[in-house]
C-alpha positions as CSV (number, residue, x, y, z in Angstrom):
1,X,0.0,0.0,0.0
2,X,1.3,3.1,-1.0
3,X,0.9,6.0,1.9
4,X,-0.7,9.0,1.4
5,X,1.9,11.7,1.0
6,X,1.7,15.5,2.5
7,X,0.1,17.9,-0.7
8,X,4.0,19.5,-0.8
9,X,5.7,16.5,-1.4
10,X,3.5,15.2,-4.1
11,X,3.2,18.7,-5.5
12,X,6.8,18.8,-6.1
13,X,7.3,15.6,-7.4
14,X,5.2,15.3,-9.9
15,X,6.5,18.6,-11.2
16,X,9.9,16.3,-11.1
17,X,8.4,13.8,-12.9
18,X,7.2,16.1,-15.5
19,X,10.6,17.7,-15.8
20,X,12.0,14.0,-15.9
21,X,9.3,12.9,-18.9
22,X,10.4,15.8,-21.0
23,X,14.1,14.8,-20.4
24,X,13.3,11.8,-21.2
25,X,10.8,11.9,-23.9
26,X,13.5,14.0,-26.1
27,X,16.0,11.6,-25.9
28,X,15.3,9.4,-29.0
29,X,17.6,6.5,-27.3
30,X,15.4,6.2,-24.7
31,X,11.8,7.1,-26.1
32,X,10.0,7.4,-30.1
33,X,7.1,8.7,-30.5
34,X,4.6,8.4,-27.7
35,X,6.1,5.5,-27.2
36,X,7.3,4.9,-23.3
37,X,5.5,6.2,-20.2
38,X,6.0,7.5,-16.3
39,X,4.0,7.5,-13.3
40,X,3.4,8.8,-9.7
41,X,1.4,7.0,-6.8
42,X,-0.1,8.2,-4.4
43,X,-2.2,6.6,-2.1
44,X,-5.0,4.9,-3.9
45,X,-4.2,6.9,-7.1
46,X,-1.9,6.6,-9.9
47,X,-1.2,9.2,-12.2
48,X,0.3,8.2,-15.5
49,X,0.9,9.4,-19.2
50,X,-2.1,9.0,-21.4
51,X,-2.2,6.9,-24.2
52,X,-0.9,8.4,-27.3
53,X,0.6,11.4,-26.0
54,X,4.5,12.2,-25.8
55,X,6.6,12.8,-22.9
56,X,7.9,15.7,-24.4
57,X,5.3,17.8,-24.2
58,X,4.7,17.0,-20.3
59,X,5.7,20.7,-19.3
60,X,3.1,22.4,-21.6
61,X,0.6,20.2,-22.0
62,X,-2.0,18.2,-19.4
63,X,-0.7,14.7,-20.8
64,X,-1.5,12.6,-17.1
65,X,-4.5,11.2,-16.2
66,X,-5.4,9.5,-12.4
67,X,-6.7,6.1,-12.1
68,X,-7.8,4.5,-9.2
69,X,-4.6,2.0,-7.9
70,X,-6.8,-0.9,-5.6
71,X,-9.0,-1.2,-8.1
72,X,-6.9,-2.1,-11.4
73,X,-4.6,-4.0,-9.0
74,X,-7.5,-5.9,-7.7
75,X,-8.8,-6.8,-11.4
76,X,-5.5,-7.7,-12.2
77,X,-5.2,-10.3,-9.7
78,X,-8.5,-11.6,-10.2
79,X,-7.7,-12.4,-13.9
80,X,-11.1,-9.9,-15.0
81,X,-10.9,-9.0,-18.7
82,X,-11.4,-5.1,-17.6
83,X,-7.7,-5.5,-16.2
84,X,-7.0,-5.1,-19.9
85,X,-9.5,-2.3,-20.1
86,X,-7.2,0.9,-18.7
87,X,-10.2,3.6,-19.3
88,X,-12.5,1.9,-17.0
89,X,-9.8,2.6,-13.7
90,X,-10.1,6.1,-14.9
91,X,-10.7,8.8,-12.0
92,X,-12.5,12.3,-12.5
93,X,-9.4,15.0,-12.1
94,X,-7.3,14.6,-15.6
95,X,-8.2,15.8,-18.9
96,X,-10.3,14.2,-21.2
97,X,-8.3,11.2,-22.3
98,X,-7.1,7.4,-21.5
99,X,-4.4,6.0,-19.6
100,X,-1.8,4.5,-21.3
101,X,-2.2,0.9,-22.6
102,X,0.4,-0.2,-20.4
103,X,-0.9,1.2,-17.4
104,X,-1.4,-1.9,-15.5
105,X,3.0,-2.5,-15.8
106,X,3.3,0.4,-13.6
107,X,0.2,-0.9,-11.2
108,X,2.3,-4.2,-10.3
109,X,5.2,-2.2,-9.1
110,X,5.0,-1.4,-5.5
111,X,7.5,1.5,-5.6
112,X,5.7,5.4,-5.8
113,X,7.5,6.1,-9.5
114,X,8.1,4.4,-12.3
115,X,9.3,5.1,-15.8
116,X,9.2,2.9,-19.3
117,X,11.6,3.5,-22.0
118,X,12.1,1.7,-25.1
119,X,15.7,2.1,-24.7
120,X,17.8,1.5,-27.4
121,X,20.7,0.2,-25.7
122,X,18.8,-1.9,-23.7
123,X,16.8,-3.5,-27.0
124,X,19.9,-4.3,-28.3
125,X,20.4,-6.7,-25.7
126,X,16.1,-7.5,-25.3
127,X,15.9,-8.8,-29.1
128,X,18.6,-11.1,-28.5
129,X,18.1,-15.1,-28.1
130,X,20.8,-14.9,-25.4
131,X,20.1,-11.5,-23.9
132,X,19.4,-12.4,-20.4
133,X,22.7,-14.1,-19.9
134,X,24.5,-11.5,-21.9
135,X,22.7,-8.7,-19.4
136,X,23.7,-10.3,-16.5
137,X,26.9,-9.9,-16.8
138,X,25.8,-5.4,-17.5
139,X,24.1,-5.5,-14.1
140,X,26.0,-6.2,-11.5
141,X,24.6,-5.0,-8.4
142,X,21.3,-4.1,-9.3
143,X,18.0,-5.9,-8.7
144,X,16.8,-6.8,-11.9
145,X,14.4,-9.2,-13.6
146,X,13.7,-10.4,-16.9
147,X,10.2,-11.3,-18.5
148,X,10.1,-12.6,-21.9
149,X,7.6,-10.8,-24.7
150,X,4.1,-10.8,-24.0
151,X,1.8,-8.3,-26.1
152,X,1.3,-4.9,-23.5
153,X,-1.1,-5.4,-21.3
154,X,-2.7,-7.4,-18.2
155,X,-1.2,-10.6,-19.6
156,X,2.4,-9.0,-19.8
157,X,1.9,-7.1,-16.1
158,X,1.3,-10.5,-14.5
159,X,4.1,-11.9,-16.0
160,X,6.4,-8.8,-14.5
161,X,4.3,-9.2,-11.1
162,X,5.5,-13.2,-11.2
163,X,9.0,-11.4,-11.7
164,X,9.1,-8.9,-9.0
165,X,11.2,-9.6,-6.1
166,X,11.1,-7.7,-2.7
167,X,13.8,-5.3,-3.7
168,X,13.3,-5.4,-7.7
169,X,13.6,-1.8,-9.1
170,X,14.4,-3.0,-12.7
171,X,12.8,-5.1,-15.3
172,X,14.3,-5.8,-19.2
173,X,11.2,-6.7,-21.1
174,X,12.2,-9.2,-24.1
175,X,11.6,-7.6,-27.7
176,X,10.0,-4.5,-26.1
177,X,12.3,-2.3,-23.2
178,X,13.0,-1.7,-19.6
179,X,10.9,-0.8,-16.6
180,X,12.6,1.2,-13.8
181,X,11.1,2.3,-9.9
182,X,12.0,3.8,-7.4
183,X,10.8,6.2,-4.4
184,X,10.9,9.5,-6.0
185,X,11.5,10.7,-9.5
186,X,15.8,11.6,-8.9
187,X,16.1,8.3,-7.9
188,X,14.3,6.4,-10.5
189,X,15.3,8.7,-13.3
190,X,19.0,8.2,-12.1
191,X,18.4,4.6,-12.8
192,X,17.1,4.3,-16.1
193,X,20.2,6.4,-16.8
194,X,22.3,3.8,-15.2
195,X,21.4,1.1,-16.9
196,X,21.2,3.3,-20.1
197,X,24.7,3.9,-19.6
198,X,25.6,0.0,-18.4
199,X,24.5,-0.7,-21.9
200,X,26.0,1.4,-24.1
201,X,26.5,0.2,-28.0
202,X,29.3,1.8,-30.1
203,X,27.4,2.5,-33.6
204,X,29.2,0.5,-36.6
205,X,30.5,2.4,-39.4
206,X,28.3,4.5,-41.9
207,X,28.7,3.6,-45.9
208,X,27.9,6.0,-48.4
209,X,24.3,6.2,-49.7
210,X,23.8,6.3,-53.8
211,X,22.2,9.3,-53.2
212,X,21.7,10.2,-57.6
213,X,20.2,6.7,-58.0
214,X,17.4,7.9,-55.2
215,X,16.7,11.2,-56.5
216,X,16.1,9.0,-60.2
217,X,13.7,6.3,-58.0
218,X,11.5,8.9,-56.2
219,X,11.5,11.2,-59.1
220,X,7.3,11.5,-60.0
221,X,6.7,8.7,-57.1
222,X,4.9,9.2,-53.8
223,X,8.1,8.4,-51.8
224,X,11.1,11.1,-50.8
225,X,14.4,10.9,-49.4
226,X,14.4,10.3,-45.7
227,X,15.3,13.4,-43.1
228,X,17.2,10.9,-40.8
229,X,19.9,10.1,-43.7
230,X,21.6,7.3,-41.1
231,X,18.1,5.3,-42.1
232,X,20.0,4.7,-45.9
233,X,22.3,2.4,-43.5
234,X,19.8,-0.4,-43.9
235,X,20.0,-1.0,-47.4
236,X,24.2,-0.4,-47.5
237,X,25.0,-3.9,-45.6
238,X,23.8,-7.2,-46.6
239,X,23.7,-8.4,-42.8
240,X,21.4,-5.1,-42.4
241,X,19.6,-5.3,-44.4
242,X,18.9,-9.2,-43.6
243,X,18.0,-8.2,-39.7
244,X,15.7,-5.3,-41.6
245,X,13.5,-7.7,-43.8
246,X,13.7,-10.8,-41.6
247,X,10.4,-9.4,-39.8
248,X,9.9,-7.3,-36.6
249,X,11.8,-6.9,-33.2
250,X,10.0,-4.9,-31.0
251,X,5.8,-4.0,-30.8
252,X,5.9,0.1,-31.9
253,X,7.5,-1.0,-34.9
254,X,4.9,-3.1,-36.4
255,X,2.3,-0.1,-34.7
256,X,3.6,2.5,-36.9
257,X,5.5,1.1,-39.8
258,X,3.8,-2.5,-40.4
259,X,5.4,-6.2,-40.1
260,X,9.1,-5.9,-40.6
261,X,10.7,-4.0,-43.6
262,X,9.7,-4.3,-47.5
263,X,12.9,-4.8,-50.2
264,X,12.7,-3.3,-53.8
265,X,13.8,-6.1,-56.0
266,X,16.5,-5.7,-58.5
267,X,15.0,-3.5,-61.9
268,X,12.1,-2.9,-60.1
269,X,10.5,1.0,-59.8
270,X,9.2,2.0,-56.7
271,X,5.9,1.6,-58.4
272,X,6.4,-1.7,-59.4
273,X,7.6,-2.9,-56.0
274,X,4.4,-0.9,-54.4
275,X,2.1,-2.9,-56.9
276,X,4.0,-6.1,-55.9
277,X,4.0,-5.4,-52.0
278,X,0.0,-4.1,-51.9
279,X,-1.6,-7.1,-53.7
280,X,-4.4,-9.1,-51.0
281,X,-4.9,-5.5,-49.9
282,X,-1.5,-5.1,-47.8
283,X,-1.2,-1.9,-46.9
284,X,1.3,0.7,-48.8
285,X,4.7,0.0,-47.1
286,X,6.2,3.3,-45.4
287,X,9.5,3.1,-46.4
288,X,11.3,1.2,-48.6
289,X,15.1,-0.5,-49.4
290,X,17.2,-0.2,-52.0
291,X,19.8,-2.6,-51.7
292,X,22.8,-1.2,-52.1
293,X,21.6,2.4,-52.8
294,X,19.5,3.6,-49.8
295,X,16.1,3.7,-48.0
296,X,12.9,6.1,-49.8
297,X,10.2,6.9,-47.5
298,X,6.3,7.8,-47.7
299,X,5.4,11.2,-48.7
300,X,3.3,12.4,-45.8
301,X,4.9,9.5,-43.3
302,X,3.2,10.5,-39.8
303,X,6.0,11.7,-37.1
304,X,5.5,8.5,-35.2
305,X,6.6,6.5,-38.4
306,X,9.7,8.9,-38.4
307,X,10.8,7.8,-35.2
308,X,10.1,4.4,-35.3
309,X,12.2,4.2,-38.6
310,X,14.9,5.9,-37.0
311,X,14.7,3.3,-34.2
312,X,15.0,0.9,-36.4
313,X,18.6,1.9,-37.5
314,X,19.7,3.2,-34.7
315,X,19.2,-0.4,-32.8
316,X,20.5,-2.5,-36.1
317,X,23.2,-0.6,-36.0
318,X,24.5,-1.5,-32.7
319,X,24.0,-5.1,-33.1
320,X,26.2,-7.5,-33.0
321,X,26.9,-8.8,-36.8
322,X,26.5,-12.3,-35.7
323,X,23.9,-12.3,-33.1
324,X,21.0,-14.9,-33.2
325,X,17.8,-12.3,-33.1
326,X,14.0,-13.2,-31.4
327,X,11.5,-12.0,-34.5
328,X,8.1,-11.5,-33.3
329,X,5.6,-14.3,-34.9
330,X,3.1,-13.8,-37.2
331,X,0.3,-14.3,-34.7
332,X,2.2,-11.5,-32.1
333,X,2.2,-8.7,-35.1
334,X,-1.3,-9.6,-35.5
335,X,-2.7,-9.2,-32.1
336,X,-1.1,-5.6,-32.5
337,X,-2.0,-4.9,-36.1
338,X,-5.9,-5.5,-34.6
339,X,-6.3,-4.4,-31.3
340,X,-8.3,-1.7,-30.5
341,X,-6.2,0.4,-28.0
342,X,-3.2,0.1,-30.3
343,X,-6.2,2.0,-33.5
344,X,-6.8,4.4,-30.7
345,X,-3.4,5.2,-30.1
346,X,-2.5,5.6,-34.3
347,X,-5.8,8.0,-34.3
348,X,-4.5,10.6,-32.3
349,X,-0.4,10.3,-33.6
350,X,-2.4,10.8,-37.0
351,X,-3.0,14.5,-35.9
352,X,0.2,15.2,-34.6
């Protein structure tokens, strides 16, 4: 049970926390898009980031809503289906929005704060077959746990609860990120730094993009060169570009970009390969490869597709060349491509 604190302490931290989630949320190896999420307890209520909404704007925007803690924890150990159902814990007192989809993660933790990050450095390790020995030897001397993919959700918070131990203050979730707690927002945001920093991944070496041989591909197409011109990396290296197209790593990929990563074939326009890609009514692919050349991306590509394409090259390039890699299955991006919360979550990143 979480005490009730006095109104000055909780006053001042979760202006912390909202200093902390903008810290955070503009830190692209830690959080993309409205990916990732914090929260404060207190007493019977949580407050935590609304679904959809980014960390960064936490300092100019009401992006927290309150749900009631005994409640969703009680549902969650009861194994009810509204466990899974975030919007029905929500309390009068935030604005007019739902709590994040993984709102019931932060419920299991018994510590006041927590924060979620789909760290990079830490995803290197998470899509790994052998990433929970290989992070064992990283965390020395913290209390850690590790809880293999489960689609976000009730299902997944169990499987965390099942994990916690009485002093466990970090979690590595498999194909997906890390959870952090701790008993006020320093102390907790120091951590996800820590192990940020325990797991730090020297980039490999950038190759020179055919840059002439884009400008002829997207020329009169509905695809452009991409802002983030490290994302040509994925078509320059034939190990790359194998861990691109093999299928997805990590949930917010398949969310905003689709199921893994579509290849132009050899001759092929970018029309062709569209025409090829599309047929059983797939949808258009957001970016594509060029093998050899460079990546082209959708003209008018939301922001949250941005990032999650930059995540994609900024984890791949950090792996190891040789590592043995967990793909999600076909059932697992799925479950994602038709859940409900997931649409609701696209909707409002479409405005943005």
């Amino acid at each position: 049970m979480i005490m009730k604190s006095s109104p000055e302490w909780f006053d001042l931290e979760f202006l912390a926390l909202k200093k902390a989630s903008v810290q955070i949320g503009q830190d692209s190896m830690l959080i993309q898009a409205a990916g990732g999420n914090t929260s404060i307890k207190d007493a019977n209520v949580m407050w935590i980031k609304a679904s959809g909404k980014l960390l960064s704007d936490a300092d100019n925007s009401d992006i927290f809503v309150p749900v009631d803690l005994p409640e969703m924890q009680k549902a969650l150990k009861a194994g009810e289906a509204r466990a899974d159902m975030p919007a029905q814990f929500l309390l009068p007192g935030g604005a007019d929005l739902r709590p994040s989809i993984e709102t019931s993660l932060h419920a299991v933790f018994p510590q006041r704060v927590v924060m979620h990050a789909h760290c990079i450095h830490t995803l290197v390790y998470a899509v790994q077959v052998n990433g929970k020995e290989m992070l064992a030897e990283k965390f020395n001397g913290l209390n850690w746990g590790f809880v293999q993919y489960a689609k976000p959700g009730a299902n997944l918070a169990r499987l965390v609860a099942e994990e916690l131990k009485q002093d466990t203050n970090v979690i590595v979730l498999g194909n997906h990120g890390v959870i952090v707690a701790g008993d006020t927002v320093a102390q907790t945001v120091a951590l996800l730094y820590d192990v940020h920093n325990r797991l730090g991944v020297t980039p490999h070496v950038e190759l020179s993009p055919n840059l002439g041989q884009l400008e002829e591909l997207v020329a009169k197409s509905s695809y452009e060169l991409p802002d983030y011109t490290a994302l040509h990396q994925l078509a320059l290296d034939p190990s790359r570009l194998s861990v691109a197209s093999a299928g997805s790593l990590y949930p917010d990929h398949v969310i905003f970009c689709g199921i893994g990563a579509s290849v132009v074939l050899a001759g092929e326009t970018l029309d062709q390969a569209v025409a090829r890609l599309t047929g059983n009514d797939a949808p258009v692919p957001v970016f594509l490869i060029v093998p050899d050349c460079g990546v082209v991306v959708r003209k008018g590509a939301g922001s949250g597709a941005h990032a999650l394409m930059r995540c994609l090259v900024d984890l791949i390039m950090r792996l190891p060349k040789a590592a043995q890699l967990n793909y999600l299955t076909l059932d697992q991006n799925l479950e994602l491509l038709d859940w409900d919360a997931e649409k609701y979550r696209q909707a409002l990143n479409a405005k943005q």
